[in-house]
NUZAMAR-347100 format. One line per field, with one value per residue (C-alpha): residue number from 1; x, y, z. Coordinates in nm, 2 decimals. Layout:
// NUZAMAR-347100
num = (NUM, ...)
c1 = (X, ...)
c2 = (Y, ...)
c3 = (Z, ...)
// end
This chain:
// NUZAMAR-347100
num = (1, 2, 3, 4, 5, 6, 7, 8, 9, 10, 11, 12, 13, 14, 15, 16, 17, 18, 19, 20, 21, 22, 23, 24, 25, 26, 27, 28, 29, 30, 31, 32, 33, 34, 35, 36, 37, 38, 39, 40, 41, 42, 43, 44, 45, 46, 47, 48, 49, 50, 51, 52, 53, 54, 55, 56, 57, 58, 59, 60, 61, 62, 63, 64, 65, 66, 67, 68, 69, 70, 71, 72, 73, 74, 75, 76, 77, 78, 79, 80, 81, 82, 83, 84, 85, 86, 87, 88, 89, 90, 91, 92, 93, 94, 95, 96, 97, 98, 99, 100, 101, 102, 103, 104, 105, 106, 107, 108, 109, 110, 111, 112, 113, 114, 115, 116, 117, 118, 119, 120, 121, 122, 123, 124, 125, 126, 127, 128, 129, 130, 131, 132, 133, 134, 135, 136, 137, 138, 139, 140, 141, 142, 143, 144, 145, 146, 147, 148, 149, 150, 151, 152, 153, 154, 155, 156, 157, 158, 159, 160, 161, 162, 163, 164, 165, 166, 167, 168, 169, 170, 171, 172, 173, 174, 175)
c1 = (0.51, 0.40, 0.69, 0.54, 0.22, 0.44, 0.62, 0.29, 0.14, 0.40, 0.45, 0.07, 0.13, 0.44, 0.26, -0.01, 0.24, 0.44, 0.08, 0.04, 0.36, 0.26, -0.07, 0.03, 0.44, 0.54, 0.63, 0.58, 0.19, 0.16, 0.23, 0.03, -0.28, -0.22, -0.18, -0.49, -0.70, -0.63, -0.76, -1.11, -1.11, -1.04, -1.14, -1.46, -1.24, -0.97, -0.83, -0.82, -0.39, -0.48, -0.79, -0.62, -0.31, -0.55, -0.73, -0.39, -0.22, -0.50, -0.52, -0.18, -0.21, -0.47, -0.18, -0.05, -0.39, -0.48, -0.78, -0.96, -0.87, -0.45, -0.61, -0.50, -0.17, -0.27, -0.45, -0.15, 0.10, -0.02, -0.06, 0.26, 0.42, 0.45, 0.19, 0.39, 0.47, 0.10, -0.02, 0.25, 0.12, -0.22, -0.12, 0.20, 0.14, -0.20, -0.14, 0.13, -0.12, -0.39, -0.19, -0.05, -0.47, -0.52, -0.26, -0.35, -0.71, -0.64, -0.39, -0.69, -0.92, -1.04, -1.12, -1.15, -1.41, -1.74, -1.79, -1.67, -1.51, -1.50, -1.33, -1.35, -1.58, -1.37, -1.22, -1.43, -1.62, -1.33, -1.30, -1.69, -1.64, -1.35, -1.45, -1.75, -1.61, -1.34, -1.60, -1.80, -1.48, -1.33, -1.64, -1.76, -1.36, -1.36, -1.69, -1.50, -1.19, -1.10, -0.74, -0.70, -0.46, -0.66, -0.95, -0.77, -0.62, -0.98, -1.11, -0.81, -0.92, -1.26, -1.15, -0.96, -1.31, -1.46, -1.18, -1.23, -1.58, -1.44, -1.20, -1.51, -1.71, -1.45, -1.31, -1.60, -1.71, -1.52, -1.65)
c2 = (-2.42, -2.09, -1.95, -1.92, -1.76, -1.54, -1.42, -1.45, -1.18, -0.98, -0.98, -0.90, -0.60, -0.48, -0.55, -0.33, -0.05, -0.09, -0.03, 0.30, 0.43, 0.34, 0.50, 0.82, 0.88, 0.86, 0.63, 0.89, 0.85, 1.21, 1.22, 0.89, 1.09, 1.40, 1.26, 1.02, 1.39, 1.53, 1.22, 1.23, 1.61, 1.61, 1.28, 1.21, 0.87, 0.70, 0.53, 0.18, 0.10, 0.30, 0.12, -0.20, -0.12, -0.01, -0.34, -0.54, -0.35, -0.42, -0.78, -0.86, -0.68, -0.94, -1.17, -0.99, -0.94, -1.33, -1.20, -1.43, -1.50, -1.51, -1.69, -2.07, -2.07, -1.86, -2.19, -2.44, -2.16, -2.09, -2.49, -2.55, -2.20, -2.18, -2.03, -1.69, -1.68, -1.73, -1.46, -1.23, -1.36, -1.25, -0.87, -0.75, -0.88, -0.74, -0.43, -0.32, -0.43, -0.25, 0.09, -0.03, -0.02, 0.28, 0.47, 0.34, 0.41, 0.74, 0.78, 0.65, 0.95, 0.86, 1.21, 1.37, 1.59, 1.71, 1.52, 1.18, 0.94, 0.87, 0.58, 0.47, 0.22, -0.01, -0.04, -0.07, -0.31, -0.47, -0.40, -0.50, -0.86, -0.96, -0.81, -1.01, -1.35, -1.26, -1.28, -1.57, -1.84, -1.72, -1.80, -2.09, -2.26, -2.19, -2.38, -2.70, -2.70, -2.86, -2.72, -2.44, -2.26, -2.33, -2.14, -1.85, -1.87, -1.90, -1.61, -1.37, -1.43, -1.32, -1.02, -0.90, -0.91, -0.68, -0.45, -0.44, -0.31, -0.05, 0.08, 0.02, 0.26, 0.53, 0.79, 0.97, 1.34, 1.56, 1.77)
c3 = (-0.16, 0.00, -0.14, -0.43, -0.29, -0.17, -0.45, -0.64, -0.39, -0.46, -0.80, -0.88, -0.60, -0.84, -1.22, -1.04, -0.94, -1.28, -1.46, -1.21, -1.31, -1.64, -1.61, -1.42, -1.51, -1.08, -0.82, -0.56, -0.37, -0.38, -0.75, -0.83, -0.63, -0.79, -1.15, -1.09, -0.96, -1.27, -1.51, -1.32, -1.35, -1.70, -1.83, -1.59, -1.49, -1.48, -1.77, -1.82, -1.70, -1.39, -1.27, -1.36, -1.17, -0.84, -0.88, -0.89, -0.62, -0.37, -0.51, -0.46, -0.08, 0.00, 0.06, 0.34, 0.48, 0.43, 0.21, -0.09, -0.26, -0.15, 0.17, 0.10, 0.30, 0.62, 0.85, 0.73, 0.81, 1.18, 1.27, 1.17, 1.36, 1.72, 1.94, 1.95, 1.56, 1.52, 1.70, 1.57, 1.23, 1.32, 1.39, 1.21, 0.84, 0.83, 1.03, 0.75, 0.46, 0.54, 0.60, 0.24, 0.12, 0.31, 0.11, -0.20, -0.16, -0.03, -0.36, -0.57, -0.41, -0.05, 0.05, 0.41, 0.44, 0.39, 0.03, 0.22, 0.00, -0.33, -0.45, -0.86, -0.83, -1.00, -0.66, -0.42, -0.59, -0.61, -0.20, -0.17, -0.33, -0.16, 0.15, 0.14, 0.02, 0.30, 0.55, 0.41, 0.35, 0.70, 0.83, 0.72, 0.73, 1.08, 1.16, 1.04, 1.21, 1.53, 1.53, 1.77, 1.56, 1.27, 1.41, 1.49, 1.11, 0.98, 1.23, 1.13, 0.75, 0.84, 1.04, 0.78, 0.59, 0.85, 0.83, 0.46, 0.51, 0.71, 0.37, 0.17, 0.39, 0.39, 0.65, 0.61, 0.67, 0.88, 1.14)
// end
């Protein structure tokens, strides 16, 4: 059964990368953030297939992060696991995600520098409401368990919620 949550993940991830290339012509980040540049220069936004692909690409990243709303299998996964694939579980997956969101934000127009960031805010609203349900379901699930590993499942879902607030916020300005 989390198979399919798995391949569900990532096949929204790909459908958002195949609306990208789509959108922009590349596969290459550098090209994707150069080609998606030059539509808010000229166009004053981005056009439809590229926020959608953004917004689909991150979505389907929330599965490796164990962010809502790809959340469901994380606390059944790390009861069943043993305590050292559970804790492994906790860092790895989520460590490679969120460099995965990094680069796509920074693709999308995360900026260094004096101007800080500025993301379409397609995305991080996007970022902003599952970074706040993230949080809130984490949470809240964790309150109710009584299963050890079934807190720390619920308290890595809500972490990942903080860390998402972190991306929302941006790199910021540069000194």
């Amino acid at each position: 059964k989390y198979f399919f949550l798995g391949a569900l993940g990532a096949a929204i991830f790909l459908y958002g990368f195949v609306m990208l290339y789509g959108s922009t012509g590349t596969t290459s980040l550098t090209g994707i953030q150069a080609a998606l540049g030059h539509q808010l220069a000229a166009e004053g936004g981005l056009n439809t297939l590229a926020t959608l692909g953004l917004v689909l690409s991150v979505l389907g990243l929330c599965f490796k992060i164990a962010a809502v709303p790809m959340h469901f299998y994380t606390a059944d996964v790390y009861q069943g696991a043993a305590a050292t694939v559970s804790a492994f579980l906790a860092f790895v997956p989520k460590t490679a995600g969120f460099i995965a969101i990094m680069l796509i934000c920074a693709a999308a127009g995360w900026r260094f520098g004096d101007s800080g960031h500025d993301l379409p805010d397609s995305l991080a609203a996007t970022l902003s409401v599952i970074a706040v349900l993230t949080m809130t379901v984490g949470n809240v699930l964790a309150l109710l368990q009584t299963s050890i590993k079934r807190i720390l499942a619920y308290s890595s879902i809500a972490h990942s919620g903080y860390m998402l607030v972190g991306i929302v916020a941006g790199p910021g300005p540069s000194d």
